[in-house]
C-alpha positions in Angstrom: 14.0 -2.9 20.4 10.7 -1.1 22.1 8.2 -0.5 19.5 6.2 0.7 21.9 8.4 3.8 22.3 9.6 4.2 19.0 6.8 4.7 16.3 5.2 7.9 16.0 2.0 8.0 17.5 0.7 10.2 14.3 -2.8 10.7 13.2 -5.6 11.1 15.9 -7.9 8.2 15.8 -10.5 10.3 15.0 -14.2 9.6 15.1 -13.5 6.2 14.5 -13.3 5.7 18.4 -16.0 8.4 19.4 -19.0 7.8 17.6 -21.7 4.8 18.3 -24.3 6.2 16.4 -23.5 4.7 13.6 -26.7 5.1 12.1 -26.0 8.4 10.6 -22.8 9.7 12.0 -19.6 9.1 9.1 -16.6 7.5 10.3 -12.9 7.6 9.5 -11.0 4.5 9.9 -7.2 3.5 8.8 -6.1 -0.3 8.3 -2.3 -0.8 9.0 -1.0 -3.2 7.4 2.0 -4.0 5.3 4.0 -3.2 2.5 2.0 -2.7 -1.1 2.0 -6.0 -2.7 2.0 -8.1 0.5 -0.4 -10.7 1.2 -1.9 -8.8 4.3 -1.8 -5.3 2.3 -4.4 -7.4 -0.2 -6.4 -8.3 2.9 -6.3 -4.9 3.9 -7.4 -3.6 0.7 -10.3 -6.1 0.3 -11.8 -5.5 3.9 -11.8 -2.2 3.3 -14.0 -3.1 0.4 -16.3 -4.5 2.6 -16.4 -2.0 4.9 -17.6 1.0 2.8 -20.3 -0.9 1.8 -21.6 -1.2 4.9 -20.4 2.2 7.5 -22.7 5.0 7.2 -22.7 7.6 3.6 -19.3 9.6 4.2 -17.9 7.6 5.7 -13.9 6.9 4.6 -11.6 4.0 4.8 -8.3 4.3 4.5 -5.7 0.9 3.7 -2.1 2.2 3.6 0.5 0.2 3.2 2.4 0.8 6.8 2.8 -1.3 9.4 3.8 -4.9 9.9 2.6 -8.6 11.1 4.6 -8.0 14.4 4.5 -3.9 15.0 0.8 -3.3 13.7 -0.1 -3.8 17.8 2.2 -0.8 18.7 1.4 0.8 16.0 -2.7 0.5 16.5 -1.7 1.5 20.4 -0.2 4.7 19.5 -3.4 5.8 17.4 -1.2 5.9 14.5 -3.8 3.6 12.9 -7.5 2.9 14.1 -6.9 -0.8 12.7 -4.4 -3.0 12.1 -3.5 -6.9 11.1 -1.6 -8.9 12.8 -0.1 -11.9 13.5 -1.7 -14.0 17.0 2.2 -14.9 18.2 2.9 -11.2 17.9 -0.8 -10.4 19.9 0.6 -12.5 22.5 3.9 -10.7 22.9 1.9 -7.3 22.7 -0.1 -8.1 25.4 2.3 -10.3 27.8 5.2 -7.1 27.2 7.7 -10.0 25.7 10.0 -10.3 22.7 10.2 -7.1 20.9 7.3 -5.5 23.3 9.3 -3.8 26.6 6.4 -3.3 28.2 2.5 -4.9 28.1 0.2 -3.5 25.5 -3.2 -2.8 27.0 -5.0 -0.6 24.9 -5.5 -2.8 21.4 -7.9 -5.6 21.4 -8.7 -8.6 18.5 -11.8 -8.4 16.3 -11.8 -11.7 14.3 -8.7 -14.3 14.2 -7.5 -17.2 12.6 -8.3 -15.1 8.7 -5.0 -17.4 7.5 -2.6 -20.1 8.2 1.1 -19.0 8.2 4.0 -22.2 9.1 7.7 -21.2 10.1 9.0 -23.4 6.9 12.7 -24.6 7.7 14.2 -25.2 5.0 17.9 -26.8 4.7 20.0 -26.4 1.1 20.5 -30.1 0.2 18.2 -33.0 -0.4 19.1 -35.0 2.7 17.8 -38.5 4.5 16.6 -36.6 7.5 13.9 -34.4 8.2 14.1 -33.5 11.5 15.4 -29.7 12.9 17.4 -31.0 15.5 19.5 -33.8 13.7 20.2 -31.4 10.9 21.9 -28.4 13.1 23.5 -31.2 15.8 24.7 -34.2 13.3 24.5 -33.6 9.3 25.6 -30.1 9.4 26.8 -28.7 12.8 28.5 -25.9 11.5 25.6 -25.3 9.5 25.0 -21.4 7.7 22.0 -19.9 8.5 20.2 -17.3 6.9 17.5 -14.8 7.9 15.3 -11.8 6.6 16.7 -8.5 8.6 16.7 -7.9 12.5 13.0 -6.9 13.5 11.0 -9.1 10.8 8.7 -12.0 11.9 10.8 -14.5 9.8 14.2 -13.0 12.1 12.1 -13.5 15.1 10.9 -17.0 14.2 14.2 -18.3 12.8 16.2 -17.2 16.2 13.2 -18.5 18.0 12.9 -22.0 16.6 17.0 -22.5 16.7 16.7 -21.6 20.5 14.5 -24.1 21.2 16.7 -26.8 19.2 19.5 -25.8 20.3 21.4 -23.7 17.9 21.4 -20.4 19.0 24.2 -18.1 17.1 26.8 -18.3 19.9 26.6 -22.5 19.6 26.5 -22.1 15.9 29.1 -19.9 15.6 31.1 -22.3 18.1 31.0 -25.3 15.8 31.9 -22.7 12.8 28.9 -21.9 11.3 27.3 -18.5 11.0 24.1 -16.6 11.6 23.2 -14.3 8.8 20.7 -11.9 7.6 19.4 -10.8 3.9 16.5 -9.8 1.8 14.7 -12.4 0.0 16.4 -11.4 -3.3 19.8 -12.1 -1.3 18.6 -15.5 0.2 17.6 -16.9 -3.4 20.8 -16.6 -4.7 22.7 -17.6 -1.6 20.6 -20.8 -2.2 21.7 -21.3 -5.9 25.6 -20.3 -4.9 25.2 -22.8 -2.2 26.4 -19.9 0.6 23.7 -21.0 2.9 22.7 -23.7 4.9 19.5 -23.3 6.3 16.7 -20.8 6.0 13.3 -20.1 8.0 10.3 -18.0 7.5 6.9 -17.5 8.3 4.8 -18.9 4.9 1.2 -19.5 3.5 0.8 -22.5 1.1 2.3 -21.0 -2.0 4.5 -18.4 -0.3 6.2 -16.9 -3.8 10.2 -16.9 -2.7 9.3 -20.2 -1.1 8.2 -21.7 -4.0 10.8 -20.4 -6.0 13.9 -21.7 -3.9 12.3 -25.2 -4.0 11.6 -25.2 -7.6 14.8 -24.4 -8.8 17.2 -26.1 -5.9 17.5 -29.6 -4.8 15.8 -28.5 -0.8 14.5 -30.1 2.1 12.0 -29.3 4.2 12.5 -29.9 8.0 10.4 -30.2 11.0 10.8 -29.9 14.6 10.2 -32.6 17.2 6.9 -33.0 19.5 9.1 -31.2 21.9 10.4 -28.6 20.6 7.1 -27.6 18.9 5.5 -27.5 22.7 8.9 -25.7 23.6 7.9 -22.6 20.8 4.4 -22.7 22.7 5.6 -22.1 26.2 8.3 -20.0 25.5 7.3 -17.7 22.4 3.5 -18.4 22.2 3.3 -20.3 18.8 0.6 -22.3 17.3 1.2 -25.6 15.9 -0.2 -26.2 12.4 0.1 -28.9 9.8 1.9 -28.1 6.3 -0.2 -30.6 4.2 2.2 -32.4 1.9 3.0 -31.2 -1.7 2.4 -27.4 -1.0 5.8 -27.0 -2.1 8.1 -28.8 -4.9 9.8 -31.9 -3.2 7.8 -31.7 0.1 5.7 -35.1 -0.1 4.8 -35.7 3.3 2.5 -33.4 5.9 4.9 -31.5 8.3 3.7 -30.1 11.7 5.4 -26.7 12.2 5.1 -23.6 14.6 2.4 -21.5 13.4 0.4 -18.5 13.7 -2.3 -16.7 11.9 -3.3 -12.9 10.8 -6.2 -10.9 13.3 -7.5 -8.1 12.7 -7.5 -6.2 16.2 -8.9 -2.1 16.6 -8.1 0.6 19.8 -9.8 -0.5 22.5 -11.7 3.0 22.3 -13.4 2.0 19.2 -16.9 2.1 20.2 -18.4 -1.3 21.0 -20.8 -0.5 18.1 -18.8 -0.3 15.8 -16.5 -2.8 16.7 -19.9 -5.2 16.5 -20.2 -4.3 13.1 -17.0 -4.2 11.8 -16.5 -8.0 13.2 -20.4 -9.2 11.8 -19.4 -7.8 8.7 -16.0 -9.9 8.4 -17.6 -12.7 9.7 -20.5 -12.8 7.2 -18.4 -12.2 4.3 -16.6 -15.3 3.9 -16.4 -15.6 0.1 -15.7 -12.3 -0.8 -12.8 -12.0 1.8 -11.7 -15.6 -0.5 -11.9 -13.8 -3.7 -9.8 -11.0 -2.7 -7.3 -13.3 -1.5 -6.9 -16.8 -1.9 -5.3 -17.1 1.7 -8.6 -16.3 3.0 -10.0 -18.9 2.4 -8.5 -20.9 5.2 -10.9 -18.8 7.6 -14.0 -20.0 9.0 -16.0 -18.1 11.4 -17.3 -20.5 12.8 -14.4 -22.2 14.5 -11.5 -19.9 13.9 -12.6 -15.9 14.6 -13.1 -16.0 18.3 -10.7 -18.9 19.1 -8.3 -17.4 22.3 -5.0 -18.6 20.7 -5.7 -17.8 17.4 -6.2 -14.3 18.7 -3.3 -14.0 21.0 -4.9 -10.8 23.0 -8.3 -10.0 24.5 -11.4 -9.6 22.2 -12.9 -6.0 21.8 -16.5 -5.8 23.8 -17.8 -5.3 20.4 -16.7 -8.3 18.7 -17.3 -10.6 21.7 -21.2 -9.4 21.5 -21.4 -10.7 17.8 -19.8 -14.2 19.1 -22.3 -14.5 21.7 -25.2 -13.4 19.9 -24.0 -16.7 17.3 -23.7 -18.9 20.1 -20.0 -19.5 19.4 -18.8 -18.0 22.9 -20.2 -18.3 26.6 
């Protein structure tokens, strides 16, 4: 599916990307995000916050909730929002013109990374002896169901992803009759208490609330790739790796290291490097507040996370990389 062809390029970008005299000229900016209620619509909201404290008097900030953690790049490209958050392994596709993006994305550029920690969870409907990927879907249950969130999600694109690289894409699946399916998260919750499904995967903070809910109230384990596969999601699909640390859900007692990626915020590249400058200090030097608004956030630390290339997954803004080299975080 091209993105980049299909969403609406919309409002103008306005003087958002015009104006570097930001001493007294107002600016208009809109945050894509995600759907009202989301995690990353909170972050939206709460940088937002931040900002109109801080842009000149008029100034107006606006934090629908549109967009996605994987379509916020096209959607930031076509100037149908100035700003946008995304996640890095989606950055990378954006900018490489790979898995959902047809063709490169060279007009969006990253601010300040690594704001979060998500982990594809894997997460098979039994509590089992083995905790690794590729012995579930090869040897305890071949013909194993799988379900996923709908075609064009992050947790679609990281569930087909991961059973690629273990070998168990739907035509092998469906070969040792098993079945690839897809659902909302109402629809996998009680596929897990019917025991109609298999295996699940998505894309998860610590505390992720359908997450915690399917392992509080079924008997679930939690799986993890081998050191191979996990390098195989780097190469291929531009994943992180990440630790889970043990206990962050019910009956998940040891550390797991999983595929994993991170929310950015990334702008038009024709935002004006001043503003881009301030937009990034003023992320950066808000650590706390950024923590109250959402406890994710609090995984982020400037100082070894918000300039970090793969943590990015696309080209910093001139703006953002003067602020990193003016703290002596980047050459």
């Amino acid at each position: 599916m091209n993105f980049i062809r299909t969403i609406s390029a919309g409002l103008s970008l306005g003087a958002a990307m015009a104006s570097p005299a930001l001493a007294q000229d107002p600016v208009e900016i809109k945050i894509a995000s995600f759907t009202q209620g989301s995690s990353v619509y909170v972050y939206a909201v709460t940088i937002g916050e931040l900002l109109r404290d801080v842009l000149p008097e008029g100034s107006i900030v606006d934090t629908p909730p549109i967009g996605g953690g994987t379509t916020n790049p096209a959607i930031v490209s076509q100037g149908s929002a100035d700003m946008g958050l995304s996640f890095a392994v989606a950055n990378t596709w954006a900018a490489k013109g790979a898995v959902m993006y047809d063709e490169p994305v060279d007009n969006v550029r990253a601010l300040v990374g690594g704001l979060d920690q998500y982990y594809i969870a894997i997460i098979a409907n039994d509590d089992i002896d083995t905790q690794s990927v590729e012995e579930y879907v090869t040897a305890t249950k071949p013909d194993t169901r799988v379900m996923m969130l709908p075609t064009g999600s992050t947790g679609f694109f990281a569930t087909t992803q991961i059973l690629d690289v273990v070998g168990a894409t739907e035509d092998v699946v469906t070969e040792r009759g098993g079945s690839y399916g897809l659902g909302s998260f109402g629809v996998v919750k009680d596929s897990f208490a019917n025991g109609s499904l298999d295996l699940f995967a998505h894309v998860v903070t610590v505390g992720h609330p359908t997450v915690t809910e399917i392992a509080l109230s079924n008997d679930v384990t939690f799986l993890q790739p081998s050191e191979e596969s996990l390098a195989a999601m780097t190469e291929t699909y531009g994943w992180g790796t990440a630790t889970l640390p043990a206990n962050s859900f019910e009956g998940q007692t040891t550390d797991l290291s999983l595929p994993a990626t991170n929310t950015v915020l990334i702008a038009h590249a024709d935002m004006s490097d001043d503003l881009a400058y301030l937009i990034t200090k003023t992320i950066n030097e808000n650590k706390d507040r950024l923590a109250a608004g959402h406890q994710a956030l609090s995984d982020f630390d400037p100082t070894t996370r918000a300039w970090v290339d793969e943590l990015n997954g696309m080209e910093l803004h001139p703006g953002a990389l003067r602020y990193y080299r003016e703290q002596g975080l980047v050459d």
